[in-house]
N, C-alpha and C positions, 0 to 999 in steps of 0.2 A: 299242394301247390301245382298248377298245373302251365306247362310250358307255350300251350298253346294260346295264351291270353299277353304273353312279351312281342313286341313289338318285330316284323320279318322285315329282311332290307329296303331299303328304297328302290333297288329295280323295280321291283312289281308293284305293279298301277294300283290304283284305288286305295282303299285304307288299309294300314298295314295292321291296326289292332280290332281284331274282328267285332266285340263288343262295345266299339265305342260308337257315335252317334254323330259326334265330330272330329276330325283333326285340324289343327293348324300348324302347320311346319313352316320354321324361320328361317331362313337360309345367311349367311352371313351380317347380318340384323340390317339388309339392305329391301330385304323382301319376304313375303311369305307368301304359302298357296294352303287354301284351304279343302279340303274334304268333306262330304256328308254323303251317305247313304238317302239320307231322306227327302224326295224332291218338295213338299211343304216346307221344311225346315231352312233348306236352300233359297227358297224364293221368300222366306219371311225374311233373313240375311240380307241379300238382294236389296227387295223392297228397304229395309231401312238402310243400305248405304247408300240407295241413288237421294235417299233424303236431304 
């Protein structure tokens, strides 16, 4: 098992689990903010919500 693959606080920017590709974080089920490393992946996102 390794420790570096759990999740690190929310002060620090960007994604907090290094291997992931996405996150999406909820905040009191009034909102959420998403994450990606990958600007393709970001902008196929993007593109299908302004749809």
């Amino acid at each position: 098992m390794s420790f570096d693959e759990y999740p690190r606080t929310e002060e620090e920017e960007g994604m907090q689990i290094p291997k992931s590709i996405i996150e999406i974080r909820a905040f009191d089920f009034s909102y959420f903010e998403v994450y990606c490393n990958d600007e393709k992946f970001i902008k196929l996102i993007l593109d299908y919500i302004k749809k």
